[in-house]
MDAnalysis code that builds the backbone (N, CA, C; Angstrom):
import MDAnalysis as mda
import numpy as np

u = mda.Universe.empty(318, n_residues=106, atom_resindex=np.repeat(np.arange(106), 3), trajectory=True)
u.add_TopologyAttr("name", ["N", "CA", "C"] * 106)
u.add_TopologyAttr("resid", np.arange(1, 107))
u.add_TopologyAttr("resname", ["UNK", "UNK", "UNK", "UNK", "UNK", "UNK", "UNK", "UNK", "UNK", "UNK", "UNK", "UNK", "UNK", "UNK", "UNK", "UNK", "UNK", "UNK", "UNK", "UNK", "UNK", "UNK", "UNK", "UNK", "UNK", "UNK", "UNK", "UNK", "UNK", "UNK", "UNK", "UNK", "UNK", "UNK", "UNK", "UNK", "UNK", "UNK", "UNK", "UNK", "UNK", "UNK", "UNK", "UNK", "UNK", "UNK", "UNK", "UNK", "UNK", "UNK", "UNK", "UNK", "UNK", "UNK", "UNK", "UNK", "UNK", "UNK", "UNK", "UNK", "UNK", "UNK", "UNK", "UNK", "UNK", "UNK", "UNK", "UNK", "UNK", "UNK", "UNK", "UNK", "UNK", "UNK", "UNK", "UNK", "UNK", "UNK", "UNK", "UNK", "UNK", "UNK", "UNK", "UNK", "UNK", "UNK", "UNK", "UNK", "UNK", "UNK", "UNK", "UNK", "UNK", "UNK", "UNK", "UNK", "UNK", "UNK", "UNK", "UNK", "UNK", "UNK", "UNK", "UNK", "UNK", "UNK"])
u.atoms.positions = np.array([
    [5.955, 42.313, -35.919],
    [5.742, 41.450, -34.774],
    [4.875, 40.272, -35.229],
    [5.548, 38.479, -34.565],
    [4.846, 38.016, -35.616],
    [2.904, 37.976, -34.959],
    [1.991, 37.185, -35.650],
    [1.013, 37.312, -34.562],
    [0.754, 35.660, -34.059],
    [0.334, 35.343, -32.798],
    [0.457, 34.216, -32.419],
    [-1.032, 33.563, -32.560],
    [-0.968, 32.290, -33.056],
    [-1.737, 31.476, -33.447],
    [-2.630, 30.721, -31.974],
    [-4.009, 31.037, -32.552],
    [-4.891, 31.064, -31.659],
    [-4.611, 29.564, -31.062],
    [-4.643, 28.790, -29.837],
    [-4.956, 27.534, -29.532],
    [-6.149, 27.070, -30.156],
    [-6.333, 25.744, -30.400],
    [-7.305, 25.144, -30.911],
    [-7.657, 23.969, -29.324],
    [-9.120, 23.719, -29.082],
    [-9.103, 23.299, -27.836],
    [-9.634, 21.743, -28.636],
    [-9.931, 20.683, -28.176],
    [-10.261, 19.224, -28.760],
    [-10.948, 18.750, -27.737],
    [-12.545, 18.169, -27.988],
    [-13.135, 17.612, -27.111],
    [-13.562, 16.256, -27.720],
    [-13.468, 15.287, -26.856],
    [-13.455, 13.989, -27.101],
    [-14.620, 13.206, -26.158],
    [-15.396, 12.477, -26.014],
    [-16.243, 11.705, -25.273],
    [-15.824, 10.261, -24.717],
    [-15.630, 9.933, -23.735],
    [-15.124, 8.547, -23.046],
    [-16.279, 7.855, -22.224],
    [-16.237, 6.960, -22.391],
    [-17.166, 6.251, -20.855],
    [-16.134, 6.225, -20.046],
    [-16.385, 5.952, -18.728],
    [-15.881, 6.147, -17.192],
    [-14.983, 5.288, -17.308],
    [-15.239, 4.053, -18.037],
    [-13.748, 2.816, -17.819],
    [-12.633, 3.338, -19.160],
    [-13.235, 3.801, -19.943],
    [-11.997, 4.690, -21.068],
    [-10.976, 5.545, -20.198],
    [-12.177, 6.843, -19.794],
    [-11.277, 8.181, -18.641],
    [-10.251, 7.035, -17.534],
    [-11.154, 6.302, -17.272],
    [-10.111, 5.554, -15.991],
    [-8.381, 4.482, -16.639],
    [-9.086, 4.361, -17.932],
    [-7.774, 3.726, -18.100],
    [-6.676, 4.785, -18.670],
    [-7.341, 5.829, -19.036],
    [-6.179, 7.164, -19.974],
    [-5.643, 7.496, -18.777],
    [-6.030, 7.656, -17.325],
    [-5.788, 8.306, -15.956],
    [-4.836, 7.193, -15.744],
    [-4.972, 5.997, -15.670],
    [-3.927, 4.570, -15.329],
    [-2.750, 5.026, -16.014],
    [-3.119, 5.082, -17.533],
    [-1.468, 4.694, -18.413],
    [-0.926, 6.358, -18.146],
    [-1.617, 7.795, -17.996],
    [-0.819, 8.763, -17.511],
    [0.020, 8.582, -16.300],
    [-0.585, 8.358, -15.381],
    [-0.058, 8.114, -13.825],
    [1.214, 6.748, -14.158],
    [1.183, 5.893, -14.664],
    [2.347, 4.944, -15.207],
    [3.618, 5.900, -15.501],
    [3.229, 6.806, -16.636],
    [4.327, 7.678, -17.453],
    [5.121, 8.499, -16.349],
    [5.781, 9.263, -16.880],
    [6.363, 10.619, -16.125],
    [5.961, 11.997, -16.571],
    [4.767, 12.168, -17.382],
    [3.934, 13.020, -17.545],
    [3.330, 13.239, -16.163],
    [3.553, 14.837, -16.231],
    [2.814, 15.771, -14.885],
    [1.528, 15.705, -15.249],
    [1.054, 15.912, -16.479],
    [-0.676, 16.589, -16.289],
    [-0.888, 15.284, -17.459],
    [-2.610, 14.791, -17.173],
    [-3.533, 14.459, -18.352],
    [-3.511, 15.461, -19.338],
    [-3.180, 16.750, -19.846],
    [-2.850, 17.198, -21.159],
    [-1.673, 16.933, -21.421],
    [-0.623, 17.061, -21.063],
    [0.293, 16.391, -21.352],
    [0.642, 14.732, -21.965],
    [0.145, 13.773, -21.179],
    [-0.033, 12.919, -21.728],
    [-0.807, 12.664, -23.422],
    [-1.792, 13.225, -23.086],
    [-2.723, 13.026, -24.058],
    [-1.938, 13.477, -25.421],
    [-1.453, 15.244, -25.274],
    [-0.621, 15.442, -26.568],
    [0.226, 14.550, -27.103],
    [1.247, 13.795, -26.118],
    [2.260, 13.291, -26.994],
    [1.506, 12.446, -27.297],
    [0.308, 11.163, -26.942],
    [0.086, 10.880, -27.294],
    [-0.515, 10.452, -28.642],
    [-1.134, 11.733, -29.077],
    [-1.922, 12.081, -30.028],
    [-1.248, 12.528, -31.649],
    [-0.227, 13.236, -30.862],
    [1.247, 13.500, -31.666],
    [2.000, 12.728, -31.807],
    [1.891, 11.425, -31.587],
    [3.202, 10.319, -31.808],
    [4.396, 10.272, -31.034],
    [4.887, 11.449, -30.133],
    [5.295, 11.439, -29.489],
    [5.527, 10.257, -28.523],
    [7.053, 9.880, -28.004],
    [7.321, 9.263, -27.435],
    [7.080, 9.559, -25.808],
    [6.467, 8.678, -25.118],
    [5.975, 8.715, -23.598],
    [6.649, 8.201, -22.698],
    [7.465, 8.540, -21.676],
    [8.086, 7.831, -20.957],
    [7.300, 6.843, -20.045],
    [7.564, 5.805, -19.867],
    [7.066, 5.156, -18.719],
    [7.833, 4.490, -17.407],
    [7.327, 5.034, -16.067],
    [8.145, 4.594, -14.825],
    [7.870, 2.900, -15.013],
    [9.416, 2.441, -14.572],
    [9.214, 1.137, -14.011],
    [9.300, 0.589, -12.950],
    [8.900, 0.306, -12.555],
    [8.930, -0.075, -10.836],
    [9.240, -1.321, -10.728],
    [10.338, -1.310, -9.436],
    [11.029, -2.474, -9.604],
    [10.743, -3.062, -8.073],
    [9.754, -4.277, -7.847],
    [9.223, -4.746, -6.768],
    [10.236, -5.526, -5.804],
    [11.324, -6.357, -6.549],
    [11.921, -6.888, -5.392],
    [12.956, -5.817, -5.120],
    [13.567, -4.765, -5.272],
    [14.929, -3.833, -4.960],
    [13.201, -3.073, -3.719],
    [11.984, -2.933, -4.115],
    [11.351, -2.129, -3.024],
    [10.832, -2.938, -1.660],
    [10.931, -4.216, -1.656],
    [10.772, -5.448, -0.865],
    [11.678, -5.138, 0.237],
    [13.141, -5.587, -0.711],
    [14.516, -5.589, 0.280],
    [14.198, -4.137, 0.961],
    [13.985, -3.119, 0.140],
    [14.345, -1.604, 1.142],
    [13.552, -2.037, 2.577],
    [12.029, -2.387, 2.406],
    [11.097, -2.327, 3.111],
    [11.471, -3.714, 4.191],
    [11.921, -4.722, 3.952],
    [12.241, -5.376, 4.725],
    [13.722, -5.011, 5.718],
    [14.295, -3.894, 5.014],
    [15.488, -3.656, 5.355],
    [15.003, -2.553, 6.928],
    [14.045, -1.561, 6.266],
    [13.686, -0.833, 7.241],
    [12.919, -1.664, 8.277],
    [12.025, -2.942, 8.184],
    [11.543, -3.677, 8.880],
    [12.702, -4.320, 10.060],
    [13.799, -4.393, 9.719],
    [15.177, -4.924, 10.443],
    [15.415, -4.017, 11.260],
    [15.553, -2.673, 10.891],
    [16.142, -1.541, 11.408],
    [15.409, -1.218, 12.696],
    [14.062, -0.917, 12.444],
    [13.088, -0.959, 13.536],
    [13.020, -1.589, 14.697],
    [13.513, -3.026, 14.284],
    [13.271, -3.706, 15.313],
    [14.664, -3.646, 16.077],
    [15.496, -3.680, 15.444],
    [16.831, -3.013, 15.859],
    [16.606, -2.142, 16.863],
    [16.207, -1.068, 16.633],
    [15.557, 0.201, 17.425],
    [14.399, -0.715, 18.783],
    [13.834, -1.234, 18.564],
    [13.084, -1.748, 19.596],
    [13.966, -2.181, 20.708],
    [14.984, -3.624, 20.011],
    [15.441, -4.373, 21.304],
    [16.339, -3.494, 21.692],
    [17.426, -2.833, 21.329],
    [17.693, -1.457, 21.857],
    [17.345, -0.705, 22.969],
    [15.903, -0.385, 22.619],
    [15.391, 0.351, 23.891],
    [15.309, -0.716, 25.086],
    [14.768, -1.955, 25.033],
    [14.345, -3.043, 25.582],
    [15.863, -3.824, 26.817],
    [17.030, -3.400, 25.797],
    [18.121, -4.031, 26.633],
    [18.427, -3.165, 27.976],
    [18.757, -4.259, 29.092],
    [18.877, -3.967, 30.358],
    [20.342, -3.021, 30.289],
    [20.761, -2.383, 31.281],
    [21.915, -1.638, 31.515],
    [22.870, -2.440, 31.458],
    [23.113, -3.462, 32.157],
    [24.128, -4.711, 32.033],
    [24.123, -5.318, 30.561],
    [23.479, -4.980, 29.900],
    [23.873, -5.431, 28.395],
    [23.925, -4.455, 27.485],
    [23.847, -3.322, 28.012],
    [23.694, -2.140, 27.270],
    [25.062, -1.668, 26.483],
    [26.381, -2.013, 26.502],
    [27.685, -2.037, 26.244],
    [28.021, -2.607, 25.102],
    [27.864, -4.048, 24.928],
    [28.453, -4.720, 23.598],
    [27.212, -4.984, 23.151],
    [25.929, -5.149, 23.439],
    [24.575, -5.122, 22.665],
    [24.425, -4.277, 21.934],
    [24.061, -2.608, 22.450],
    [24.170, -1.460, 21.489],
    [25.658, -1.653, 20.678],
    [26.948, -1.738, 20.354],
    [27.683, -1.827, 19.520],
    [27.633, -2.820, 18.513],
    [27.063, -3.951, 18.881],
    [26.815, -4.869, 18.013],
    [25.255, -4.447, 17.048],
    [24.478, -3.567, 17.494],
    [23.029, -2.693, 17.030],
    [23.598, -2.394, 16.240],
    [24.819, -0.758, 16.741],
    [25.310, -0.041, 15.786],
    [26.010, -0.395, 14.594],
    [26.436, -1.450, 14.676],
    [26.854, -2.429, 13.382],
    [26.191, -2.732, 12.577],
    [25.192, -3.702, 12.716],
    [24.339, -4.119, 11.938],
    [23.536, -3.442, 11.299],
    [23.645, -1.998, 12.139],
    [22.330, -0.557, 11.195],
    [22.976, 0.268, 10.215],
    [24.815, -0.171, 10.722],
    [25.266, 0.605, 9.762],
    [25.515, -0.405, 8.114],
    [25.301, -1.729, 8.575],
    [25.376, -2.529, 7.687],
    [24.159, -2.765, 6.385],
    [23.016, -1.881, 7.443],
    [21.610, -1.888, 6.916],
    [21.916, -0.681, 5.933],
    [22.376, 0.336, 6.095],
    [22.158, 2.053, 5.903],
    [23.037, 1.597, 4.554],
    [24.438, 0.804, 4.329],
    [25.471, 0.396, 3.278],
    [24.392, -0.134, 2.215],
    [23.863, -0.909, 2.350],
    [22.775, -2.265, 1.461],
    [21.759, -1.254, 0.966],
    [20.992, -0.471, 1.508],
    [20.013, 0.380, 1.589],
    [20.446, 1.881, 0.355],
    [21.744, 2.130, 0.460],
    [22.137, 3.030, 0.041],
    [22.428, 2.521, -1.364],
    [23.067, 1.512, -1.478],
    [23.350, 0.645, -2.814],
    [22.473, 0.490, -3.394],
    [20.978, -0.211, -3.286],
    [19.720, -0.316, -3.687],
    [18.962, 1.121, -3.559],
    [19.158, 1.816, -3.239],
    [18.805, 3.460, -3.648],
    [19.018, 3.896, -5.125],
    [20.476, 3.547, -4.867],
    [21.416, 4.018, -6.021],
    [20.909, 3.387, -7.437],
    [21.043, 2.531, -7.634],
    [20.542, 1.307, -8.762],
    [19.224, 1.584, -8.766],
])
């Protein structure tokens, strides 16, 4: 049976703006834990990093900003307009949900 090799533990000293920037570039990556990061790091290992893409999260957020208000004048329309107003709603949300779904996707 073979016998398994003890862990070796590694302690290192940082000032507060060091710890805070190793905590920044982990939270960037797609590393779950600060040990994680740190190994590949240390190991040469390659690190993934998320990219975040600001205008595809704009459009979503302005998209849901549309939708809402959609939902508002909705509630707001009188009974006498309640007929081709809501169908013309239901259009345009389903036009929102198409755009929304595409920019999900990508």
């Amino acid at each position: 049976m073979p016998v398994k090799e003890a862990k070796r533990f590694l302690s290192i000293r940082l000032s507060a703006e060091e710890l805070q920037e190793v905590y920044s570039h982990q939270h960037q990556s797609t590393c779950r834990s600060l040990t994680e990061y740190v190994k590949k790091v240390l190991t040469a290992k390659p690190v993934i990093v998320k990219v975040r893409d600001e205008s595809k999260e704009d459009t979503l957020q302005q998209l849901n900003a549309i939708k809402n208000r959609l939902d508002i004048l909705a509630d707001k329309a009188g009974p006498q307009e309640n007929g081709s107003l809501l169908g013309e709603i239901a259009e345009i949300k389903m036009s929102i949900r198409k755009i929304a779904d595409t920019y999900s996707r990508t």
